[in-house]
C-alpha positions in Angstrom: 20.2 13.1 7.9 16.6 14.3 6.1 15.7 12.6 3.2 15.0 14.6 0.0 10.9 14.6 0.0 11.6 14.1 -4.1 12.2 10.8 -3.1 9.9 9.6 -0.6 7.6 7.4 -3.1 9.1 5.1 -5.6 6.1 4.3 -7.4 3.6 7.5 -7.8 4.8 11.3 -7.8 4.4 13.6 -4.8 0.9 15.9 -5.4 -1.0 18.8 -3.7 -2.8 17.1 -0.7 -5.7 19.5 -2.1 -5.9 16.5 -4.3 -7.1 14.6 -1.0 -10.5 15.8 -1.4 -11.6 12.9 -3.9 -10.9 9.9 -1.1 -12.1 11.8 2.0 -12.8 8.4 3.9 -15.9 10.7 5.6 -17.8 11.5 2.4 -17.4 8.0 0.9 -18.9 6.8 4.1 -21.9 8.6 3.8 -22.7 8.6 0.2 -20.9 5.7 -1.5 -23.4 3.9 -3.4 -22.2 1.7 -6.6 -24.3 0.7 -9.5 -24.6 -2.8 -7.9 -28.4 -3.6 -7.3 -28.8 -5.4 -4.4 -29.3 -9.3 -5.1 -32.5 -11.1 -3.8 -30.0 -14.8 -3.1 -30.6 -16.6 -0.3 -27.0 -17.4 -0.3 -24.6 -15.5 2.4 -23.0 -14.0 -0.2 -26.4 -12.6 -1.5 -27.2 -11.3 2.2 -26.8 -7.8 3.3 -23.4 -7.4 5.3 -25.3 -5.2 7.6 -22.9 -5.4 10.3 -20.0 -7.2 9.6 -19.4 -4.3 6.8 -16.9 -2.5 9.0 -14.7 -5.6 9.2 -15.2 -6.2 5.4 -14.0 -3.0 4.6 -11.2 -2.6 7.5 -10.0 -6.1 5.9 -9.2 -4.2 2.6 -7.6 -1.6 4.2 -5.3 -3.8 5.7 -4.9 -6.0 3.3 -3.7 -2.8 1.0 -1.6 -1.7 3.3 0.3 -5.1 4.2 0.5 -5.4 0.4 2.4 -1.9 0.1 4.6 -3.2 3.4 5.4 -6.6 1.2 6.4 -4.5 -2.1 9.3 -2.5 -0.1 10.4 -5.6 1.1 10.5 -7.9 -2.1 9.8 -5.6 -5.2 11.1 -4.9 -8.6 12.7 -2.0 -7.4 14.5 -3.6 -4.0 16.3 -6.1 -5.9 17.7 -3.6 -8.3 18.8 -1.5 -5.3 20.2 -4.9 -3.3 22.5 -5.5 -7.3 23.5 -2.1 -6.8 24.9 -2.2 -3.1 26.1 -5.9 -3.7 28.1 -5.2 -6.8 29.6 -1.7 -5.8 33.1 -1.7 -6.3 34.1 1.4 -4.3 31.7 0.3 -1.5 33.6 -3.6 -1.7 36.8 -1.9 -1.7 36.4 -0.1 0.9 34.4 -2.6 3.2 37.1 -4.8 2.5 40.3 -2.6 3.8 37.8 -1.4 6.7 37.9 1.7 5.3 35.4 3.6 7.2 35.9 6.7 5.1 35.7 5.1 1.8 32.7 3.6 3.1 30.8 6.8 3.7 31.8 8.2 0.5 30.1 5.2 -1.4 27.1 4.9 1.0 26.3 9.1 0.1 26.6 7.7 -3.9 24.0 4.9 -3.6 22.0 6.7 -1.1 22.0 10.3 -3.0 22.2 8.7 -6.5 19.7 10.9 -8.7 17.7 8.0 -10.5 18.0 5.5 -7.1 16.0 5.0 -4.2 17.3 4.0 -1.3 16.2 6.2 1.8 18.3 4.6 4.4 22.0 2.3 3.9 24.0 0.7 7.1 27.0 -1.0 6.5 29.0 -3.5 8.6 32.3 -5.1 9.0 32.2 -9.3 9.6 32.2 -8.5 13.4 29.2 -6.2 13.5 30.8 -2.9 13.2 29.2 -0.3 11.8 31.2 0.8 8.9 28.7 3.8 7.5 25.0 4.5 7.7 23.6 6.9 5.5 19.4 8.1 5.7 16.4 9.5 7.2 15.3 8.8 10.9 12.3 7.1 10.5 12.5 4.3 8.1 10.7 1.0 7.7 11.0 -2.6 5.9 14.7 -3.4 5.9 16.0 -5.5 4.1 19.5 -7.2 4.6 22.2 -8.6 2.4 25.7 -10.2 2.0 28.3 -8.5 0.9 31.3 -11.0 -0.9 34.3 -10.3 -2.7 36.0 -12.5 -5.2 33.1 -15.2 -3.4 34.1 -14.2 0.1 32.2 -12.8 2.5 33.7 -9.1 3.7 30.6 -7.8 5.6 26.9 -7.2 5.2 24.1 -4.3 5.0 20.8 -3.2 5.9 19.0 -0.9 3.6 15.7 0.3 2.9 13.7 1.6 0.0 10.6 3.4 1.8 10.6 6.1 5.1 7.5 5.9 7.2 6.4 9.1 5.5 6.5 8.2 2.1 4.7 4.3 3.3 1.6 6.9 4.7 1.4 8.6 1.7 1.3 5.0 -1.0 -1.4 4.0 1.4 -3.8 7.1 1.5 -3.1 7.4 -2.6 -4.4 3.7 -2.8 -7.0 3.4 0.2 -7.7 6.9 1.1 -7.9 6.0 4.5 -6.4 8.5 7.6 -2.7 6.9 9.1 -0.3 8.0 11.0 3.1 5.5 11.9 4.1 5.2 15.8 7.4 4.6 16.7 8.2 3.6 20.2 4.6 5.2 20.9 5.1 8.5 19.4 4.0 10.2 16.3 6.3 10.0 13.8 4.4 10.3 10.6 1.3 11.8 10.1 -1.1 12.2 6.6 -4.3 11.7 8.2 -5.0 15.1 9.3 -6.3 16.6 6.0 -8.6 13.4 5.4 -9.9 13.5 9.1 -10.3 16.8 10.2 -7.1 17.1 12.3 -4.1 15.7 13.3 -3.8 11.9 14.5 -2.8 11.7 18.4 0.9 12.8 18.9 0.9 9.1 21.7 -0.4 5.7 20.3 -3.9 5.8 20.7 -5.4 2.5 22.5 -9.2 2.8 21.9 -10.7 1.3 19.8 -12.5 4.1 18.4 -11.4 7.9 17.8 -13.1 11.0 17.4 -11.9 14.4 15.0 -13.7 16.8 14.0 -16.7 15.2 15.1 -16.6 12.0 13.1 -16.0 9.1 15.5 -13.5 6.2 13.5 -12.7 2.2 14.1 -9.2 1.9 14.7 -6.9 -0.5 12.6 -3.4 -1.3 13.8 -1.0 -2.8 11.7 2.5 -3.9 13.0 5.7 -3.5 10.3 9.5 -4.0 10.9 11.1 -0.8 12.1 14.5 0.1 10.5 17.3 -1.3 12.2 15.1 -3.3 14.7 12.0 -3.2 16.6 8.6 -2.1 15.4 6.2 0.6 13.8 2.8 0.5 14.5 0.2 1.8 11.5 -3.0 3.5 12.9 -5.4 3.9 10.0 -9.1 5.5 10.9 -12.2 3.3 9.2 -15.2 5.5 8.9 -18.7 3.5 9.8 -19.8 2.6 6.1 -23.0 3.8 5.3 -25.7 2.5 5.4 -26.7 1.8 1.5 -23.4 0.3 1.6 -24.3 -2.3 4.3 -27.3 -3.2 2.2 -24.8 -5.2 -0.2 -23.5 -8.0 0.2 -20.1 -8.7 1.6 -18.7 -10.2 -1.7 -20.3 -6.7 -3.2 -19.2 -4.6 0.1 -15.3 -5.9 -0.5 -15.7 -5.3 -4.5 -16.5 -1.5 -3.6 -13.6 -1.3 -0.8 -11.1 -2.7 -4.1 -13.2 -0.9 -6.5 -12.6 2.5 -4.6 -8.8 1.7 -4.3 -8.8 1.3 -8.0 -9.9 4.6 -8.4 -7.5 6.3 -6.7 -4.9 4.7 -8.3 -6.4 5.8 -11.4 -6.3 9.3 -10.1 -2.8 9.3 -9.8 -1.5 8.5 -13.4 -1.5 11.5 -16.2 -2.8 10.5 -18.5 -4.5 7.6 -17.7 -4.6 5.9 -20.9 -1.4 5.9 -22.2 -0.2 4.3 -18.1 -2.4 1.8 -18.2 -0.4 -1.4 -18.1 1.4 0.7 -14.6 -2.3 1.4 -13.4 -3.0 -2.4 -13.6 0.5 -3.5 -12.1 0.1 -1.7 -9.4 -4.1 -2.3 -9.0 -3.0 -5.5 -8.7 -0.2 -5.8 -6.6 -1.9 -3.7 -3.8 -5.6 -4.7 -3.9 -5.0 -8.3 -5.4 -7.6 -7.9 -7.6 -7.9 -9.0 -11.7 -7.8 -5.7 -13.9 -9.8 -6.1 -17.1 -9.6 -3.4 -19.5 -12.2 -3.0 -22.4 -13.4 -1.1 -25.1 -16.8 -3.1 -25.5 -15.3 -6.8 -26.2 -11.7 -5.9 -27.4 -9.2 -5.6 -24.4 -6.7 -2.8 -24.6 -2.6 -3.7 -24.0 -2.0 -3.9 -20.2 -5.5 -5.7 -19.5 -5.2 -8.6 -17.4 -6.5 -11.5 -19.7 -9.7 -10.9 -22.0 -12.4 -11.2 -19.2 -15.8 -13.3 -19.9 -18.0 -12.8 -23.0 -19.7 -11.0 -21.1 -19.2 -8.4 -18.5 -21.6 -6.9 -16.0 -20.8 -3.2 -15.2 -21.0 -4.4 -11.5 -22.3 -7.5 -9.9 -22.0 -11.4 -9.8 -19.9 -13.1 -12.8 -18.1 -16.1 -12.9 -15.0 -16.2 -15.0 -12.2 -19.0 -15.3 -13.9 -21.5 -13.0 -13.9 -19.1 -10.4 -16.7 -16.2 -8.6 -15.7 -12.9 -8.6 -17.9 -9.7 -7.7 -17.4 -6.9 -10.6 -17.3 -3.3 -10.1 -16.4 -1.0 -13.3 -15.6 2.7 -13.8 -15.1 4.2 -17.3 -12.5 7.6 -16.3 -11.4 7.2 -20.1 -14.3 6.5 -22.2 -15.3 4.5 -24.6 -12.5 2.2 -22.5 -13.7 0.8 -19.1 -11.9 -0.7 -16.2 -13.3 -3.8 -14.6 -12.5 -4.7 -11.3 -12.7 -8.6 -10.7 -12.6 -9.6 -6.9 -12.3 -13.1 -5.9 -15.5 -14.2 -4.0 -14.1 -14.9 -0.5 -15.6 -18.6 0.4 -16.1 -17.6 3.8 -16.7 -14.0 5.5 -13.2 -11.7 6.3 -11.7 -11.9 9.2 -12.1 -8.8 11.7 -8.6 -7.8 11.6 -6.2 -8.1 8.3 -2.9 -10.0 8.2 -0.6 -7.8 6.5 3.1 -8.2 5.0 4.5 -7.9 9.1 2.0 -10.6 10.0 0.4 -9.3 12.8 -2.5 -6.5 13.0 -5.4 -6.2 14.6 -8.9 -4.1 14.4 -10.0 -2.5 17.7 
């Protein structure tokens, strides 16, 4: 049963993929270039990343990604939704009499509930059998429960807050990066076409680069929990970073990855500065990184702590006995956003761990 597209994201609103054009992964690869000036350390940290610059930034796009993964699975929103299953009387009732009638009729209400979001609801009997199942075909992250009446246990679900469509579009609204999900090795969701040229392969691709349009991309494959079992894969296309970008250091090269992420997130709430406790929130929960906001040394509601004394607009800073690597942006002067990212004490790995725990960077 399609899914109303409405309901695809829980977190930012649908838009015009003509609003693409600010993270095209192909421009920012040849002519992103950040404030930072280039440090003269002998330190590896104040080294340029020269090659390991791919991995760097493929490490951030993974990371994002696993962190989207881990906020269907355990966020704010899927424990609302597991209190709303759990305590529905009509759904109780009717899972207790094995009333697989009544237990449509009160899947359709959770799962078609105006101000809910659940894309996808399977409900069982204590034996296993499916009672009702209500949702799209191509779901990921589920999440299971208990289902107990007057303390005893009467059956159980599976549910799920995010399709594989909606997951492509949160991660090319936060990294800006093409993906497309496989599903049993085909094609099932696809938003990297605008951002590369052309559609992704319609079969899993297996090299580990790939051309479009004549730019040739790194692939990064992520692995995520398929809805009811098995697996999705996540193919998301790296562009070679340029080259004034492999002049940084990796601390810096990172910062700009997060930095970037920041700013489309920042593109995506109207107006900015009246969302900017949400902006941080979610900043932080998908990049990891510390959100300072400031309007010279006052922080503004929603900031994440005061910040140092002072604060480079990009660069080298230590701040709470640890080293971060700042980036800034100002999109609502006289305020600016500061982007703290941890100093990694040793170089990133060449593939990212995400939320599934597996992935890998051909």
């Amino acid at each position: 049963m399609p899914i109303d597209p409405r309901r695809r994201l829980p977190r930012l609103a649908l838009a015009a993929f003509a609003a693409l054009a600010l993270s095209s992964p192909v421009a920012f690869a040849a002519t992103t270039t950040s404030t930072t000036t280039t440090t003269t350390s002998t330190t590896p940290s104040g080294t340029a990343c020269g090659a390991a610059s791919l991995s760097t930034v493929s490490s951030v796009i993974g990371m994002v990604a696993g962190n989207i993964y881990a906020g269907e699975l355990a966020g704010g929103e899927v424990a609302q939704d597991e209190q709303r299953i759990a305590h529905s009387a009509a759904l109780l009732r009717a899972v207790a009499a094995g009333d697989r009638h009544g237990a449509y009729r009160a899947v359709h209400a959770l799962v078609y509930h105006s101000l809910w979001h659940i894309v996808r609801l399977r409900v069982l009997d204590t034996s296993g059998r499916i009672l009702a199942e209500i949702g799209g075909p191509y779901v990921l992250a589920p999440v299971a429960g208990v289902l107990k009446q007057a303390g005893r246990v009467i059956g159980s679900y599976l549910m799920s807050v995010q399709d594989d469509y909606g997951f492509t579009l949160l991660e090319v609204h936060a990294a800006g990066m093409p993906i497309s999900l496989y599903y049993r090795g085909k094609n099932v969701a696809d938003t990297g076409g605008p951002l590369a040229g052309g559609p992704l392969p319609k079969n899993l691709p297996t090299t580990p680069t790939l051309t479009l349009a004549g730019s040739t991309f790194s692939v990064l494959r992520l692995t995520f929990k398929a809805f009811p079992t098995g697996s999705v894969t996540a193919v998301v296309l790296i562009p070679p970073p340029a080259a004034s970008l492999a002049a940084q250091p990796c601390a810096a090269v990172r910062a700009i990855a997060i930095w970037r992420c920041a700013q489309l997130l920042a593109a995506r709430f109207h107006p900015l500065d009246v969302s900017y406790a949400k902006f941080v929130s979610v900043v932080h929960d998908d990049t990891g990184a510390t959100v300072i906001l400031r309007i010279g040394p006052r922080a503004l509601p929603g900031s994440e702590g005061l910040g140092p004394t002072a604060i480079p607009i990009n660069g080298p800073v230590a701040y709470l006995g640890r080293s971060y690597w700042v980036e800034s942006f100002a999109p609502t002067p006289p305020a600016r956003i500061y982007i703290f990212v941890a100093v990694l004490p040793t170089a990133p790995p060449t593939g990212a761990t995400g939320a599934s725990g597996t992935s890998s960077a051909a």
